[in-house]
N, C-alpha and C positions, 0 to 999 in steps of 0.2 A: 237430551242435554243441550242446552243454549251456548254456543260460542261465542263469548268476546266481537263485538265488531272492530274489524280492521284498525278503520279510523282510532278506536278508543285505545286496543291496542300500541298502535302509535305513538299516543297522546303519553299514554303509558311509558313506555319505552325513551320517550323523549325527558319527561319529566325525572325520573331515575339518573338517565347520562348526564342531564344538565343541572338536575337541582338538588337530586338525594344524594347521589356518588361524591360531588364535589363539595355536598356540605359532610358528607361522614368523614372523608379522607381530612378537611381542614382540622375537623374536633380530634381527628387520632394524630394530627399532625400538633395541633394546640395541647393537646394533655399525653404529650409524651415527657420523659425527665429531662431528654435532650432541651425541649423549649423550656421549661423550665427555669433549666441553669441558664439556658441562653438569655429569659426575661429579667430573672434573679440580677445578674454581673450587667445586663444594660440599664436596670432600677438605679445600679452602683454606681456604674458611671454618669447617669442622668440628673445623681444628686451633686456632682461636683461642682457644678453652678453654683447653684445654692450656698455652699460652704467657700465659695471664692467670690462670687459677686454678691453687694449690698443686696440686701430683698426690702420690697418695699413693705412689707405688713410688719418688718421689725423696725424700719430705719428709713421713715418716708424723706426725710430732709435730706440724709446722707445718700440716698440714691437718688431722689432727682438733682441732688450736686453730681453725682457720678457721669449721669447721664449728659449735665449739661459741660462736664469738664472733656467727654470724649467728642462732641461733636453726631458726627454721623452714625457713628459707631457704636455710641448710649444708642441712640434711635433705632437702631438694627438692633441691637440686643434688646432693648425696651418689646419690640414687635414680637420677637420672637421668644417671649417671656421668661428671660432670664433672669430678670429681677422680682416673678412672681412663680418660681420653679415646683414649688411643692403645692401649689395649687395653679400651677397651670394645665396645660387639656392633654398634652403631650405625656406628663409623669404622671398624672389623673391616669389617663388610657395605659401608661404601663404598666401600672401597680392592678389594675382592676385585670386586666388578661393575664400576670401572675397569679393573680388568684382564683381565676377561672383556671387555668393551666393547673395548677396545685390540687385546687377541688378537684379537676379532670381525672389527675393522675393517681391522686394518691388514696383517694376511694376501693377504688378495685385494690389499689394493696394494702389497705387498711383489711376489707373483705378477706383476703388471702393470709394475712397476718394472722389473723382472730382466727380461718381454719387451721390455720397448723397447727395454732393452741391444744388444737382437741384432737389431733392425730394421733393415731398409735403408728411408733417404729414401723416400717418399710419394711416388709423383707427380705430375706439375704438370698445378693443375686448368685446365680447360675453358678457363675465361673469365680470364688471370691480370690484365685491366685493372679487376676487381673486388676486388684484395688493396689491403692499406693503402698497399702502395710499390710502386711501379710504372714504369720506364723502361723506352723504345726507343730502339735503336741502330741503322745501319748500317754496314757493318766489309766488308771484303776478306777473303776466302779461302772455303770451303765449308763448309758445316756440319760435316762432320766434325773438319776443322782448329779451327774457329771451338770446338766442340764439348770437343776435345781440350785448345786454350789456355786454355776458363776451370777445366776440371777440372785444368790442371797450377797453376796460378795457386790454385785454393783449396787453399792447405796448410793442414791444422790442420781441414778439412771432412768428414766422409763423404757421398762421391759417388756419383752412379749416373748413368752414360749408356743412353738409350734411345733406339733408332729407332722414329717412334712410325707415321712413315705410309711406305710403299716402295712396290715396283712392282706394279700389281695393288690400288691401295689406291682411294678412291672419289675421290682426288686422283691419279689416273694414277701417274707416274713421278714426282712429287714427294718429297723424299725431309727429311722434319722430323724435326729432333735436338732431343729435349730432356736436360738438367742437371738435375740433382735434388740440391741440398746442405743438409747441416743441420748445426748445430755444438751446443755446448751438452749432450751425451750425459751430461757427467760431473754435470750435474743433477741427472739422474733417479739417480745411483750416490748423490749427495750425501742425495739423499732415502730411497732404501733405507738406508742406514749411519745415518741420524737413526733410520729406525724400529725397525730390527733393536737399536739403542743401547741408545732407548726403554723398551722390552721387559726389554735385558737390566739396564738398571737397574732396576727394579721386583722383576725377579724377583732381584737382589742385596739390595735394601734388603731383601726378605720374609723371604731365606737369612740375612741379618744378624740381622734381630729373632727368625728364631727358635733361632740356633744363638750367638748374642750374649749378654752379660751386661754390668752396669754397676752398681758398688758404691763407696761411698762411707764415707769413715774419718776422723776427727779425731786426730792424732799430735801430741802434746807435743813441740817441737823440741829436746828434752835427751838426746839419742843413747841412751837408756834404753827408752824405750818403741818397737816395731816392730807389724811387720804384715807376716804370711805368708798368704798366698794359700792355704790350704790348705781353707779353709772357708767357709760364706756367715757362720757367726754370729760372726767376726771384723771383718764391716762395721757400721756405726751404721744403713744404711742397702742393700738391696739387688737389684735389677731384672734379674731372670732371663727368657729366651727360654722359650718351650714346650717346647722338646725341651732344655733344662738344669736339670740335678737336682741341682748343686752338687756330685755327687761327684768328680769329673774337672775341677776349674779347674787351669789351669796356675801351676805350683807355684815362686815367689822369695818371697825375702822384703825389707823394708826397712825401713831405720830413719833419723828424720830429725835431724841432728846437730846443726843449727843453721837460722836463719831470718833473713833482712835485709831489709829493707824502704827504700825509698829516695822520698823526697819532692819535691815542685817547692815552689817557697818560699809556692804558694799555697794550699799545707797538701793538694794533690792527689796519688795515689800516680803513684810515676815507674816503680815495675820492685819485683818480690819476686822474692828469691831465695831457694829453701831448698839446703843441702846433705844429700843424701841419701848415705846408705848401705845396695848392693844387693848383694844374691847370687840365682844360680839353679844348675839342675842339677846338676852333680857337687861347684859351692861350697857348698853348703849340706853335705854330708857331710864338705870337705875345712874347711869353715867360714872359705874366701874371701870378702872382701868388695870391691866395687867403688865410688869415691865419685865420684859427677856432683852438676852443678849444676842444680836442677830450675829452671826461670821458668817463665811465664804462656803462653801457646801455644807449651812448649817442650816436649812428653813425654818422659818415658824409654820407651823402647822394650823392651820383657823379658821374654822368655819367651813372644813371641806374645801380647801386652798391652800396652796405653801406660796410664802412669801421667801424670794431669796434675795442676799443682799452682790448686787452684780460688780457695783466700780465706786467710787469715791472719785471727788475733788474740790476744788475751793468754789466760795462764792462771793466775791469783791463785793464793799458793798458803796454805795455812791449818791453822796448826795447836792442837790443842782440847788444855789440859791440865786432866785429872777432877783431881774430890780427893785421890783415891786416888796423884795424881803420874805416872800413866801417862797418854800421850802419844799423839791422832792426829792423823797430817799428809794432807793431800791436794791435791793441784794440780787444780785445777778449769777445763777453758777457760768461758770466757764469749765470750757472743755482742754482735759488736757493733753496736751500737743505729746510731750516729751513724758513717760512713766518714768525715764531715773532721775528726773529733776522737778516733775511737775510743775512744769511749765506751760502754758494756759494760757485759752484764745479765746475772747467770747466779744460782746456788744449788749450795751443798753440803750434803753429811750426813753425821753421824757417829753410829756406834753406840757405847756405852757399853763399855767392856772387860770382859770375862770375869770374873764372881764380884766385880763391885764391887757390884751390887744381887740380890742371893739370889733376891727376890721378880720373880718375871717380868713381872707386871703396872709392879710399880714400876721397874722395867728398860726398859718399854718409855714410861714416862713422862717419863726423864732425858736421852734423845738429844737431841743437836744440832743444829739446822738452821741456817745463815748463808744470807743471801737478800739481793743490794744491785746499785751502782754498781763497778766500776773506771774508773778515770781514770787515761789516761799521764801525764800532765801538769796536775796536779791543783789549781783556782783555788777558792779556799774565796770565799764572800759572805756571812759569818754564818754558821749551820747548812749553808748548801745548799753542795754540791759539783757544778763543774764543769770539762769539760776544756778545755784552752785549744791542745793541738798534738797530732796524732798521734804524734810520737816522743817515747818515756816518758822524762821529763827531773824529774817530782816525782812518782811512781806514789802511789796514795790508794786507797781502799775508802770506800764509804759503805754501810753494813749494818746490815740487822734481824737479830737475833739471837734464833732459835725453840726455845722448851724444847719436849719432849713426844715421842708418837709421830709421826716421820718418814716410817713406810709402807715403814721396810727390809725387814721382818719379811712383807709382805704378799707378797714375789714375783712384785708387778705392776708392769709397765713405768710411769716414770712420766719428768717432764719435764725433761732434764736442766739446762736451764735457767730452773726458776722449782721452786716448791714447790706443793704440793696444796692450791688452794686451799677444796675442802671441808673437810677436814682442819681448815684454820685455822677457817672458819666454824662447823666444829661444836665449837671447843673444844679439839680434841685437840692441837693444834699451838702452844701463847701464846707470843706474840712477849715476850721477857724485856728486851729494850735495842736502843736506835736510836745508830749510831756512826759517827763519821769514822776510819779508822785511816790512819797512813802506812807506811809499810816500815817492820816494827821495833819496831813500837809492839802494846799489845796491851787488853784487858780486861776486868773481871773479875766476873762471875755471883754474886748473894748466896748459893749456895749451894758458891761457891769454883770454880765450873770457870772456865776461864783459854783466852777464844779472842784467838788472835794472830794479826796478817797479815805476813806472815814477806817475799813479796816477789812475785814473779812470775816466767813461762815464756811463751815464747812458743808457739802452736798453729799446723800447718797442715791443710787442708782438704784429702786425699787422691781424685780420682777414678779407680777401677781400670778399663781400658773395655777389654772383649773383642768386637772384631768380625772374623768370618773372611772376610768379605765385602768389605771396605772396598776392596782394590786391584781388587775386580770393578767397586764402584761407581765410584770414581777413574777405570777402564779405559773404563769405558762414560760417563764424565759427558764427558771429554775427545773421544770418537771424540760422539758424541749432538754436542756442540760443533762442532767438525769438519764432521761431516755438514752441519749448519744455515747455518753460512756458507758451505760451499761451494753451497746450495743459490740462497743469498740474492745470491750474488754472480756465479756462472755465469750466462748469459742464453743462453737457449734459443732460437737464430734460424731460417729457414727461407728455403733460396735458388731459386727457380728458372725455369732459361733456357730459351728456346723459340725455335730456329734453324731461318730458314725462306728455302731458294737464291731471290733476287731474279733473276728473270729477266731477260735482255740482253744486249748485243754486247759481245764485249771480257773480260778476264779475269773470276771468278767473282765475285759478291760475294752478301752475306746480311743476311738482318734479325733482330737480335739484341730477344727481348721477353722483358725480365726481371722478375721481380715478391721479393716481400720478405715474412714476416709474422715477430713476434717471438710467441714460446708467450707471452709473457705479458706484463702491461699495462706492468709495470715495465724492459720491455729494448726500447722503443722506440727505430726508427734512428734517430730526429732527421734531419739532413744527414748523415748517413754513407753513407746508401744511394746515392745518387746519386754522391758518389766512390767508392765500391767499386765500382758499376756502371763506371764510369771506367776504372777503375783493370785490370777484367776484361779489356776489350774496347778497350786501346789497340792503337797500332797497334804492331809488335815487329819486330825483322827475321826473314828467315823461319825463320833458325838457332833461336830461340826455340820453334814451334811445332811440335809433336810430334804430326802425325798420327797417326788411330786406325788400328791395325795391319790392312791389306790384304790377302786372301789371293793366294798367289802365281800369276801365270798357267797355265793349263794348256802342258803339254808340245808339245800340237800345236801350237800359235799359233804359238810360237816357230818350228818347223818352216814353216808354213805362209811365215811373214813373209819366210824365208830363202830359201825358194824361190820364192816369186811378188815379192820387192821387183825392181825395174829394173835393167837393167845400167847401170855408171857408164858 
């Protein structure tokens, strides 16, 4: 026989202490429940970002406002992706080692679960005057009998009779029956179907974020302006999966016709409603259209998409007449500042019409900017404009009025609701007039341009949301449910009798020792055990008890009886 060399040996022994020991102990230390709950409650906390600071894949303008309103502080949080939380590398890495931790742990008791399904009752131990519940009885009939009536009497148990001592035993011809029952099995199924749910909700929420998308759109409620799914650069705003490339979204389109809003008297909203107009698949080439009523947790459902309807507000609308006598208009939504008044901030821009300034330079000096207030319901104090009721009953503009370059010209995204304010700092933007306007009313630039505020439109706030997952996660959130209270509310008991023939004169009788334990703290008997004990071992008449089955005598007996019994 060949020995190991030394060396290899060695090698051996080294590779174990340093490489196999400390990656076993990390995976038993990873897929314990302990870590677990530890990853579970830091996933909790790690989403609290997210739901307090702006993210940028919902709200690219509003965070890098945030960012530039903190200073240093946006920049630090910016790094350390707080504004990018639920796909950054940090909650990435702790959701994926929850779910390694979960797969780790909950396998073997998945395994251990599905054994017990098929166990039969345990034994009844040695000593049963050491279980928590404990009575003796004595009762008429044999063990067997005795044996037979409480296994017909436990309906709803699984049972197991066993002969535990017979002839030949170190108790001679004594012959002890015990009963073995235990109820409660659907526990432990309650508890597999929790975990297997578990599981499969996680791995639905992962299938969702990465086969999912979620875009966001602002539509002027004038049945003029729509939105076709056919692209990402049709959203204002837009949150793609890993494995979506925007080439492949499913393809309707919509337009929104109208928008209603409804109030409680204490200026609080009661119900929006828009009306939408939808088409999908062969309407779009047949250019059918379909009209629903969109409300607030009400989606459309289309094309393997729910559209929901998120916020409302106004959309001023403004038009610029040059010297030249040519005309631009634009409907602009603004954002509103104040919900009990709707009250509203936004900014437009217009360029200058073709061939009225030759000089380019001086072309890009004469554009328009408007920058102010909407008010539905509009309370003057002096100069100052305020609203007084959300439903538009005296509409008003309060507006700065900007000559100069606008920054059309530059092809950089810029804020749709406020103007550039380096722009204005360095000069290139002079505010020309500060103005209250009503519907209607208009005025007028020393160099004759003519801005007017003509009236208003309503806006709504469209979300497009693609998850192919969602009736997995729905499937599994329900059954995960399911599971948990059956778990919580099953009680897991354990019965068992110990029948021992009393010896003496006269018909048979026996000693009934019965004991009790509940699997767990919360399914204690209280006083029940002792009436069920009762209840086992009354007395019955004998039509009642079902003898365990006897094998039949042998042939000769019978023979034998007939010929040696007595003559009459």
């Amino acid at each position: 026989m060949v020995k190991p060399r030394p060396d290899r040996q060695r090698a051996t022994r080294h590779l174990q202490r340093y490489l196999f020991w400390p990656a076993r102990n990390l995976w038993r230390s990873l897929t314990s429940m302990r870590t677990a709950l530890a990853l579970l409650f830091l996933l909790a906390i790690a989403a609290v970002p997210g739901a307090m600071l702006p993210q940028r894949d919902l709200n690219a303008t509003k965070t890098t406002q945030y960012i530039a309103d903190n200073g240093a502080v946006g920049e630090v949080l910016d790094r350390l992706q707080m504004f990018d939380v639920f796909s950054s590398i940090w909650f990435t890495s702790i959701y994926a080692l929850l779910f390694i931790s979960l797969v780790g742990c909950l396998t073997p008791r998945i395994a251990e679960h599905a054994k017990s399904l098929r166990a039969q009752p345990v034994a009844a131990p040695r000593n049963l005057a050491r279980m928590p519940r404990h009575e003796v009885r004595d009762t008429d009939g044999t063990p067997e009998q005795t044996a037979a009536l409480i296994q017909q009497r436990l309906k709803g148990w699984r049972t197991t009779v066993r002969t535990v001592h017979g002839p030949g035993s170190e108790r001679g011809s004594v012959t002890v029956v015990e009963v073995s029952a235990e109820k409660g099995y659907l526990r432990e199924f309650g508890n597999l179907v929790f975990h297997f749910s578990l599981l499969a909700l996680l791995v639905a929420i992962a299938a969702g974020k990465m086969f999912g998308y979620e875009g966001t759109r602002i539509l002027v409620a004038d049945g003029q302006e729509g939105l076709c799914n056919t692209s990402t650069a049709v959203y204002d705003s837009f949150r793609a999966g890993n494995l979506v490339d925007g080439t492949s979204l499913n393809e309707f389109c919509i337009q929104v016709q109208a928008f209603e809003a409804s109030y409680l008297e204490t200026g609080q909203p009661d119900m929006y409603t828009a009306t939408l107009k939808y088409q999908s698949g062969n309407e779009i080439s047949k250019n059918e259209w379909n009209e629903r009523a969109l409300q607030v947790n009400d989606p459309l459902r289309v094309a393997g998409d729910r559209v929901y309807l998120l916020g409302h507000g106004f959309a001023p609308t403004f038009t610029v007449t040059f010297p030249d006598g040519r005309t631009r208009t634009q409907t602009v939504p603004f954002q509103p500042d104040e919900l009990q008044t709707m009250m509203s901030s936004g900014a437009a821009r217009f360029d200058t019409p073709a061939g009225l300034y030759p000089d380019e330079d001086e072309r890009r000096t004469k554009q328009i900017a408007v920058e102010g207030l909407f008010a539905p319901t509009a309370v003057f104090n002096g100069g100052l404009m305020t609203s007084a009721w959300p439903i538009p009953d005296n509409p008003a503009v309060a507006i700065d009025i900007y000559q100069g370059d606008t920054g059309l010209d530059t092809g950089r995204p810029q804020n749709v609701y406020s103007l550039n304010v380096d722009m204005i700092n360095q000069g290139r933007l002079l505010k020309i007039e500060r103005v209250n306007l009503l519907a209607g009313q208009d005025t007028r630039l020393p160099d004759g341009t003519v801005v007017q505020f003509d009236g208003y439109q309503r806006w709504v706030s469209l979300q497009v949301s693609h998850d192919p997952a969602q009736k997995w996660v729905l499937a599994s959130s329900i059954a995960m449910l399911g599971g948990l209270l059956i778990s919580l509310l099953i009680k897991r008991r354990r019965i068992w009798a110990r029948i021992t023939p009393t010896p003496g004169p006269g018909h048979p009788r026996c000693t009934v020792e019965m004991a009790g334990l509940a699997r767990t703290d919360q399914a204690g008997w209280g006083e029940n055990f002792t009436d069920l004990v009762d209840a086992l071992i009354r007395e019955v008449p004998k039509t009642d008890v079902h003898p365990l089955p006897q094998p039949p005598p042998p042939r000769w007996a019978s023979l034998i009886e007939f010929y040696c019994a007595p003559a009459q």
